[in-house]
C-alpha positions as CSV (number, residue, x, y, z in Angstrom):
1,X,101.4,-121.7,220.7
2,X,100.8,-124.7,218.7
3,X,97.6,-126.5,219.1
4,X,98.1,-129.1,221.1
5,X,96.5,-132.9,221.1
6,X,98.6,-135.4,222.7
7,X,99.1,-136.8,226.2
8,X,103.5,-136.4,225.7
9,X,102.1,-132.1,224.5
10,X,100.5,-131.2,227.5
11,X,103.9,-129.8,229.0
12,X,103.3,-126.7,227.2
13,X,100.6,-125.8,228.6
14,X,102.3,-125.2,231.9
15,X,104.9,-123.6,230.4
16,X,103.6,-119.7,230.6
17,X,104.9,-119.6,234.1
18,X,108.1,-121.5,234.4
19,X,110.9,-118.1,233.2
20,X,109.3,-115.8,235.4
21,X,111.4,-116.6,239.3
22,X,114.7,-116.7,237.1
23,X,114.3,-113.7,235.2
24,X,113.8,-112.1,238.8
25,X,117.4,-113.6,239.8
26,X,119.2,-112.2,236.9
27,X,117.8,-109.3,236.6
28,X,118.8,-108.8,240.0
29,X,122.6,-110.7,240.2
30,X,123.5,-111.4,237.1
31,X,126.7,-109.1,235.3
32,X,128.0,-112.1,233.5
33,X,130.4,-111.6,230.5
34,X,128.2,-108.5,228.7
35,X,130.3,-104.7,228.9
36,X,130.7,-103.4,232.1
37,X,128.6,-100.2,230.6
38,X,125.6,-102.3,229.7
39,X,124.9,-103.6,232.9
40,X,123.3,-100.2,234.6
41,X,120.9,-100.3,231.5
42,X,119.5,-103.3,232.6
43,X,117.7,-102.2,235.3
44,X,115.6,-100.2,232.6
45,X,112.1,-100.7,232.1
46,X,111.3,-98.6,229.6
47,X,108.1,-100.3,227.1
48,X,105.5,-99.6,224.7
49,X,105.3,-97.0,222.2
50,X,105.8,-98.0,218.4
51,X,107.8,-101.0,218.0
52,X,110.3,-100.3,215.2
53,X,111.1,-96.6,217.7
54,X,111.7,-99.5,220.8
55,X,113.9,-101.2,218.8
56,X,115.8,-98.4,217.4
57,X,116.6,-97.8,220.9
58,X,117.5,-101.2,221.7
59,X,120.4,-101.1,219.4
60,X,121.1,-97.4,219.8
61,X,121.6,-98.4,223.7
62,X,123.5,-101.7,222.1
63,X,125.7,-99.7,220.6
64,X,126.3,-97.4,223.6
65,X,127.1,-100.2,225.7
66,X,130.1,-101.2,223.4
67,X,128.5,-103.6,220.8
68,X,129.9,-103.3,217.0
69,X,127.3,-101.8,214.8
70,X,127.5,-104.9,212.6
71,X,127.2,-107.0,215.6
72,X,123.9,-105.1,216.7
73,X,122.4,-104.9,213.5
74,X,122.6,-108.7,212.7
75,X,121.2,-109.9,215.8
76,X,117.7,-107.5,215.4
77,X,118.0,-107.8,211.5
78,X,114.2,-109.2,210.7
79,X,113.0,-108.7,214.6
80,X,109.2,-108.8,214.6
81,X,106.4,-108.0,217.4
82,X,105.3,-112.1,217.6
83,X,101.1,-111.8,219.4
84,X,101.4,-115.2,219.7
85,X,103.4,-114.6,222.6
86,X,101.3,-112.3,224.1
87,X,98.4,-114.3,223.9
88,X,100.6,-117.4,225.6
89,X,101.4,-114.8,228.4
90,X,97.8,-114.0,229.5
91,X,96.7,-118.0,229.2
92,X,97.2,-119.5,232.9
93,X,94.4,-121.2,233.6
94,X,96.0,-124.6,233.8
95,X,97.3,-123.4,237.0
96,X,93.6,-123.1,238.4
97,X,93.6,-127.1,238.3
98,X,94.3,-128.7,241.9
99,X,97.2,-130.8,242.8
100,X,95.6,-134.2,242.3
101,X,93.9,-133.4,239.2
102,X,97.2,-131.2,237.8
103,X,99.5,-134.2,238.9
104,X,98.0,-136.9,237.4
105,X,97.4,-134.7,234.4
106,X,101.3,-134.4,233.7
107,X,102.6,-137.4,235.3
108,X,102.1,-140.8,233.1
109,X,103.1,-144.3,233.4
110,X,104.4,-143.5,230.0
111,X,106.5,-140.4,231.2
112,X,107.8,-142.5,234.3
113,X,108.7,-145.2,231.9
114,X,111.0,-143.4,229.7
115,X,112.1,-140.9,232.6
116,X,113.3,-144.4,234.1
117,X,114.6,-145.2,230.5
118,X,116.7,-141.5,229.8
119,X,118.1,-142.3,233.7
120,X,120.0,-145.4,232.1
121,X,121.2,-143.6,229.0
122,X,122.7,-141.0,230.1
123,X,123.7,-143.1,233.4
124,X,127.2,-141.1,232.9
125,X,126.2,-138.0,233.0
126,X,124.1,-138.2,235.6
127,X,126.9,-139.6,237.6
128,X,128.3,-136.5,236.9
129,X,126.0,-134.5,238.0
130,X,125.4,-136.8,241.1
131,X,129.1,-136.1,241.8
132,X,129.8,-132.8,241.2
133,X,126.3,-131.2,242.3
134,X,124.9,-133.9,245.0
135,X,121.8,-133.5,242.8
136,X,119.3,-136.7,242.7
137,X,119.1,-137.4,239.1
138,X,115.7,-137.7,239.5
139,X,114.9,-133.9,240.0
140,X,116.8,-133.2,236.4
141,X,114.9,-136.0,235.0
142,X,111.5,-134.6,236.2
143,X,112.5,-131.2,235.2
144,X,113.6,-132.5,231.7
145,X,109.9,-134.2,231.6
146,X,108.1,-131.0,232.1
147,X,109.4,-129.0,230.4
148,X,110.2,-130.8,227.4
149,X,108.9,-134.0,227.2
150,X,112.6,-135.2,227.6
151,X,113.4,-132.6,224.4
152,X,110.5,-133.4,222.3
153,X,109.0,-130.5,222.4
154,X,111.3,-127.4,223.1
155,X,108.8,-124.6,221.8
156,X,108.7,-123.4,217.8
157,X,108.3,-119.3,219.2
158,X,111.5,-117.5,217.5
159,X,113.7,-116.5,220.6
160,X,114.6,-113.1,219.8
161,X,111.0,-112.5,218.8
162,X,109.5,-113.5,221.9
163,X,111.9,-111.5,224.2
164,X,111.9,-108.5,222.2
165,X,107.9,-108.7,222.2
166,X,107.6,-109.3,226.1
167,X,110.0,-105.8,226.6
168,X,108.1,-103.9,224.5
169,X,104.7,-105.2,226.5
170,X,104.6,-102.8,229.8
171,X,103.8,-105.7,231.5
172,X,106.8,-106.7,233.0
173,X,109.4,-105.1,230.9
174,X,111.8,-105.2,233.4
175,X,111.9,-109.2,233.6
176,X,112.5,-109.6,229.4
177,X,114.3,-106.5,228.6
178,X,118.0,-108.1,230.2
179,X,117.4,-110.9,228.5
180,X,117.2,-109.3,225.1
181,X,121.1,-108.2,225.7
182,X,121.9,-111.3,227.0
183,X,120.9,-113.1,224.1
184,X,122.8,-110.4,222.0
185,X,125.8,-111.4,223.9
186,X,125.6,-115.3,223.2
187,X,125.2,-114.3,219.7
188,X,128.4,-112.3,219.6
189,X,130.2,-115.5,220.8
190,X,128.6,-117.4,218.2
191,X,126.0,-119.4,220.2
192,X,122.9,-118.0,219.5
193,X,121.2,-117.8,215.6
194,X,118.7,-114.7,216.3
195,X,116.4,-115.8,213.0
196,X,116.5,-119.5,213.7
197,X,116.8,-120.0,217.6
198,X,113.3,-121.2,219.1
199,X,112.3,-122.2,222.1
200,X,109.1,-121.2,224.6
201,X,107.2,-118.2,224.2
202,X,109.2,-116.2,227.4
203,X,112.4,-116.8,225.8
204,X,113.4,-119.8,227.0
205,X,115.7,-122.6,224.8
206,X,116.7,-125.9,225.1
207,X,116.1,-129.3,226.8
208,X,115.4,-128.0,230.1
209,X,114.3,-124.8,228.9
210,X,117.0,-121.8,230.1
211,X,116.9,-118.1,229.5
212,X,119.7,-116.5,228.0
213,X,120.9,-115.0,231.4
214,X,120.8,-118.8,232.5
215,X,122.6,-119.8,229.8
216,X,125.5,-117.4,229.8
217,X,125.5,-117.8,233.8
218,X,125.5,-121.8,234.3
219,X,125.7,-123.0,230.7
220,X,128.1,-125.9,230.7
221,X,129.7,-127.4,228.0
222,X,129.3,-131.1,229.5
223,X,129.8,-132.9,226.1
224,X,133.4,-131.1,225.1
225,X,132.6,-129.9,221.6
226,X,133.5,-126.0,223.0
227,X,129.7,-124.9,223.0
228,X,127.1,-124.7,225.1
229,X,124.0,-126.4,222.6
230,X,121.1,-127.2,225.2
231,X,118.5,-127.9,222.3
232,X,120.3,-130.9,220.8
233,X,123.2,-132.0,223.2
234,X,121.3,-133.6,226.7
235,X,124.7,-133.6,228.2
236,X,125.4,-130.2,228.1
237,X,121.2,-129.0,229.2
238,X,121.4,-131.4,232.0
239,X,124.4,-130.2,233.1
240,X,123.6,-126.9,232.8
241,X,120.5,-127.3,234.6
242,X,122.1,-128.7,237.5
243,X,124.5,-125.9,237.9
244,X,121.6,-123.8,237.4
245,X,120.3,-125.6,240.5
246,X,123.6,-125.7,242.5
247,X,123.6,-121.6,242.1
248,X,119.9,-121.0,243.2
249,X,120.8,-122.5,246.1
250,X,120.4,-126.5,246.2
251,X,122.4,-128.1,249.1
252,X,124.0,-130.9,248.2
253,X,122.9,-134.9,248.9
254,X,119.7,-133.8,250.8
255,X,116.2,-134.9,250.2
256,X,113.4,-132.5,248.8
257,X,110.2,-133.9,249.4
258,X,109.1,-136.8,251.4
259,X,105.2,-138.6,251.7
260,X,104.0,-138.5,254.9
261,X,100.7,-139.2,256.9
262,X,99.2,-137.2,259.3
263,X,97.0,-138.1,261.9
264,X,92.9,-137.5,262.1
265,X,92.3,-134.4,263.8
266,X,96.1,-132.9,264.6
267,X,96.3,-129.1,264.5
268,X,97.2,-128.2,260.8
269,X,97.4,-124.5,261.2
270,X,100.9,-124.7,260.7
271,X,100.8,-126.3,257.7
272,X,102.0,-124.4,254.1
273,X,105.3,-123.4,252.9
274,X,106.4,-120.7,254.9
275,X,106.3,-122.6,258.3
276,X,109.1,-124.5,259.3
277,X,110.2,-126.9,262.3
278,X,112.1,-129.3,263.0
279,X,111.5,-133.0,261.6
280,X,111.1,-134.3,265.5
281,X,108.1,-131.4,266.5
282,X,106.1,-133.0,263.6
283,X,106.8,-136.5,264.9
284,X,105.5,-135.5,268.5
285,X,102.3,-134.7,266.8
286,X,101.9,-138.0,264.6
287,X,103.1,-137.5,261.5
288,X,105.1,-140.4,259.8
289,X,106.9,-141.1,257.0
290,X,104.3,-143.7,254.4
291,X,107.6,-145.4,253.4
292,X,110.8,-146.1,255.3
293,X,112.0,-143.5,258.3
294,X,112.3,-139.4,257.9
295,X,114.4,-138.8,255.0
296,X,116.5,-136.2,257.2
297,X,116.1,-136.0,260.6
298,X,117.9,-133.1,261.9
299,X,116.1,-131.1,259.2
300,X,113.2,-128.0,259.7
301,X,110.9,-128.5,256.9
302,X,107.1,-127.5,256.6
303,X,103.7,-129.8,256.3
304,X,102.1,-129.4,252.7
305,X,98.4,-130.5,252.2
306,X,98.2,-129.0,248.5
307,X,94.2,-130.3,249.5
308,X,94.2,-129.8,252.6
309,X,94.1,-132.3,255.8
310,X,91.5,-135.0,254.1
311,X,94.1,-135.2,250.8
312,X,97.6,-135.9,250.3
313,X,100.6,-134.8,252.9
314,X,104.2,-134.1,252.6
315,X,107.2,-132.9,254.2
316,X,109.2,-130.1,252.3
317,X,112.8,-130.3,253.2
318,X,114.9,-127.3,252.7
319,X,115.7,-128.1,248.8
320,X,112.2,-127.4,248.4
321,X,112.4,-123.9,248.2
322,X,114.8,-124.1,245.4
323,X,111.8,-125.1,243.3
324,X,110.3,-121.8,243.8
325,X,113.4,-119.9,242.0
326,X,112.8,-122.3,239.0
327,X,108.6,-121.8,239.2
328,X,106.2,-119.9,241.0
329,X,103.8,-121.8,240.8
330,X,102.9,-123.9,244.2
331,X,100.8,-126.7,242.0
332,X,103.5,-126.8,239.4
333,X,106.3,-127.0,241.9
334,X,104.7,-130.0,244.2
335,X,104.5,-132.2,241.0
336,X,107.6,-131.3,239.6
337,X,109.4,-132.2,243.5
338,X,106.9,-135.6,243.8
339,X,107.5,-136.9,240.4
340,X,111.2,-136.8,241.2
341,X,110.6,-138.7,244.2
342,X,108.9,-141.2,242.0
343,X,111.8,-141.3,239.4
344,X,114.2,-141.9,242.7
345,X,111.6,-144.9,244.0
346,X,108.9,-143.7,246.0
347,X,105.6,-144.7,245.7
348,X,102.4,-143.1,244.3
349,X,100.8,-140.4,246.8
350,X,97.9,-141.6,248.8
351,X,95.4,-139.5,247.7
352,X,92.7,-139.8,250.4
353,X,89.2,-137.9,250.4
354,X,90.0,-134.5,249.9
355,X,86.7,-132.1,250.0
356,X,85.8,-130.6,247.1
357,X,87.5,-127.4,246.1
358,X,86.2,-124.4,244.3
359,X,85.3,-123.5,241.1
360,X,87.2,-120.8,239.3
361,X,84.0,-118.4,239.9
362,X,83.9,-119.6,243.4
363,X,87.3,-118.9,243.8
364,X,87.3,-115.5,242.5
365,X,84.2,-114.7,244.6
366,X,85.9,-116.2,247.5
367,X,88.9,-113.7,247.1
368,X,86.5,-110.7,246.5
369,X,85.4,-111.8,250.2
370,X,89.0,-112.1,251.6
371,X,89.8,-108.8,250.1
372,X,86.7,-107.3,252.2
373,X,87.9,-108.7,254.9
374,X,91.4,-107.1,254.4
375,X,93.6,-109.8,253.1
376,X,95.7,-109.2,250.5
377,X,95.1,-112.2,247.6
378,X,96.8,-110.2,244.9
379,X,94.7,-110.5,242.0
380,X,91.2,-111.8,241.6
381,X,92.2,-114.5,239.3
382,X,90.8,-117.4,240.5
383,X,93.8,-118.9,240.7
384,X,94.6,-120.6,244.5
385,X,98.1,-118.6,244.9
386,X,100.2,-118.2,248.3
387,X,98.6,-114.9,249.1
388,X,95.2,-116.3,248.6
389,X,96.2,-119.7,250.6
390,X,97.5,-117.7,253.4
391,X,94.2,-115.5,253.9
392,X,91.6,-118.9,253.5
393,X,94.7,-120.6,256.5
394,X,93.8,-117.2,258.5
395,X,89.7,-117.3,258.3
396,X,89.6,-120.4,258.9
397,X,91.6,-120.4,262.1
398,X,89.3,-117.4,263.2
399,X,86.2,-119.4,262.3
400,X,87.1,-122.6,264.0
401,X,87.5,-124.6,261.0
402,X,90.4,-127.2,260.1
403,X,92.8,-124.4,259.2
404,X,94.9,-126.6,255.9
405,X,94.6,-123.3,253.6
406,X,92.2,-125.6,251.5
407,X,88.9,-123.0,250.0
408,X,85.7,-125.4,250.3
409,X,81.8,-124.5,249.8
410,X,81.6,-124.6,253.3
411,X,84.1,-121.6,254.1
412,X,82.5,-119.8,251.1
413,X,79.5,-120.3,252.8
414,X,80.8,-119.2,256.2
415,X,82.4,-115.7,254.7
């Protein structure tokens, strides 16, 4: 990973995390156009070992599945273990930032300014997109920001490289090693350069950053000249992003995420993610929309407090969840859904007085303590993750605190 020094750079940092929900989809649905006697091999995990041996098999089970020698050759010709990418794999702590601090950190006047600007370029496409896909242009446009600074910065890591390296790793073999044979097959049909093609460090190319799999899946030739190029055509990543979208499950002309404010002291033990009601049980308890009227009311959506009750509130329509195939990431995937309700108009977040959260030795001392306590929190990483949000909501029910799923000194204190 390139060292990085500039405001427009900092969407790299965050980029470690974003492959990882769609690698999962594939793996798991996706046959696409590759020989009908590769596709049992892709359930294969096998890793490790000495890497020219792992790549001898690669091609050996490359050729197996139907792929000319010449074919199989070229495309590993030169393939090299790349440590920069391991090193980018194990460096997450920019997820260990908060909502307000991680949002403000990615989300610039600048940024808003030309996401505003690339709306009115590529006003037809959009269109398109708007049309075809009932997709708010303002999700694509927030996705195309973070991930790319609008295709600035795409990622210099050597595709191949990068998957090739990840399957070898034992890991998580079985999320990289399908995309190794996916990117063989868009080389076959002439679409992918194995020696030159860049992008992230988990395989990812192009504008709004798609995995092979994605690309061979939803890839969309939006700009007619019979390829799919999503590192220098912004018709055809944009629409390919948006079918991308569309097949993970994005329902058409509904909302995603709406501002609301909730009122001193209502019960927020039903706040987070996984809880859903309808619009009109969250109005009987006081919460309103800060701008206008509910943006769907016949909806069931869920109460975020990403700082819990004293800090900013939303409501998370059912589009929401479509975030979550894109990113696992809960921090990532608010700021991503907010700042496309600020490219569609809606005003900044109230911020209010959220307590103070934990440091990253607090946190991981506070999930030592949930653990004892028999809550699974995954792993002690310090990192405030949906597990770990889900066993602070449960202590502090049981201790009688405001249960918003926010860690503070005080529950520390009480466990």
């Amino acid at each position: 990973m390139r060292a990085l020094t500039s405001p427009k750079a900092v969407l790299h940092r965050i980029a470690p995390i974003t492959p990882l929900a769609k690698v999962l989809s594939l793996a798991k649905s996706l046959s696409v156009a590759l020989p009908l006697t590769l596709v049992p091999s892709l359930s294969a995990a096998q890793c490790g070992g000495q890497f020219p041996d792992f790549v001898r098999h690669l091609k050996d089970e490359a050729v197996t599945a139907g792929y000319a020698i010449r074919t199989v050759n070229g495309f590993f010709a030169g393939v090299a273990q790349d440590p920069k990418v391991l090193r980018a794999d194990r460096a997450q702590g920019v997820f260990q930032k908060p909502f307000i601090e991680f949002s403000r950190r990615l989300i610039s006047q600048d940024r808003l300014t030309r996401g505003l600007r690339k709306s009115k370029e590529f006003d037809k496409i959009f269109d398109r997109i708007e049309t075809t896909y009932g997709i708010d242009r303002g999700v694509l446009l927030a996705f195309w920001a973070f991930e790319t600074d609008y295709g600035a910065f795409q990622g210099d890591f050597n595709t191949r490289n990068a998957l090739v390296t990840l399957a070898h790793d034992c890991r998580r073999p079985e999320l990289f090693r399908p995309q190794i044979f996916y990117a063989l097959e868009l080389y076959r049909k002439g679409d992918f350069d194995p020696a030159r093609t860049t992008g992230a460090w988990a395989g990812e190319v192009g504008m709004v950053q798609m995995l092979p799999g994605d690309i061979l899946e939803h890839g969309v030739d939006a700009d007619g000249d019979g390829h799919v190029t999503l590192k220098t055509s912004a018709a055809d990543a944009l629409m390919s992003g948006a079918r991308m979208l569309a097949g993970l499950g994005w329902r058409p002309n509904e909302p995603w995420l709406q501002e609301v404010t909730v009122p001193a002291g209502m019960d927020v033990s039903r706040s987070g993610p996984a809880y859903k009601t309808p619009v009109a049980e969250w109005a009987a308890m006081g919460v309103t929309p800060r701008q206008g009227e509910f943006a769907m009311k016949d909806a069931k959506v869920s109460l975020l407090l990403p700082q819990g009750h004293k800090g900013p509130a939303f409501l998370a329509y059912p589009n929401f969840d479509v975030y979550f195939e894109w990113n696992q990431s809960f921090t990532y995937v608010l700021t991503a859904a907010y700042f496309a309700t600020r490219l569609a108009g809606a005003a900044v977040y109230d911020a209010g007085t959220p307590e103070d959260g934990l440091s990253g030795a607090q946190m991981k001392d506070l999930q030592r303590r949930l653990q004892a306590r028999g809550h699974d929190v995954g792993a002690v990483d310090g990192i405030l993750g949906a597990n770990t949000r889900a066993a602070v909501q449960a202590e502090q029910k049981r201790l009688g605190m405001p249960a918003d799923a926010w860690p503070t000194e005080a529950l520390l204190r009480a466990l």
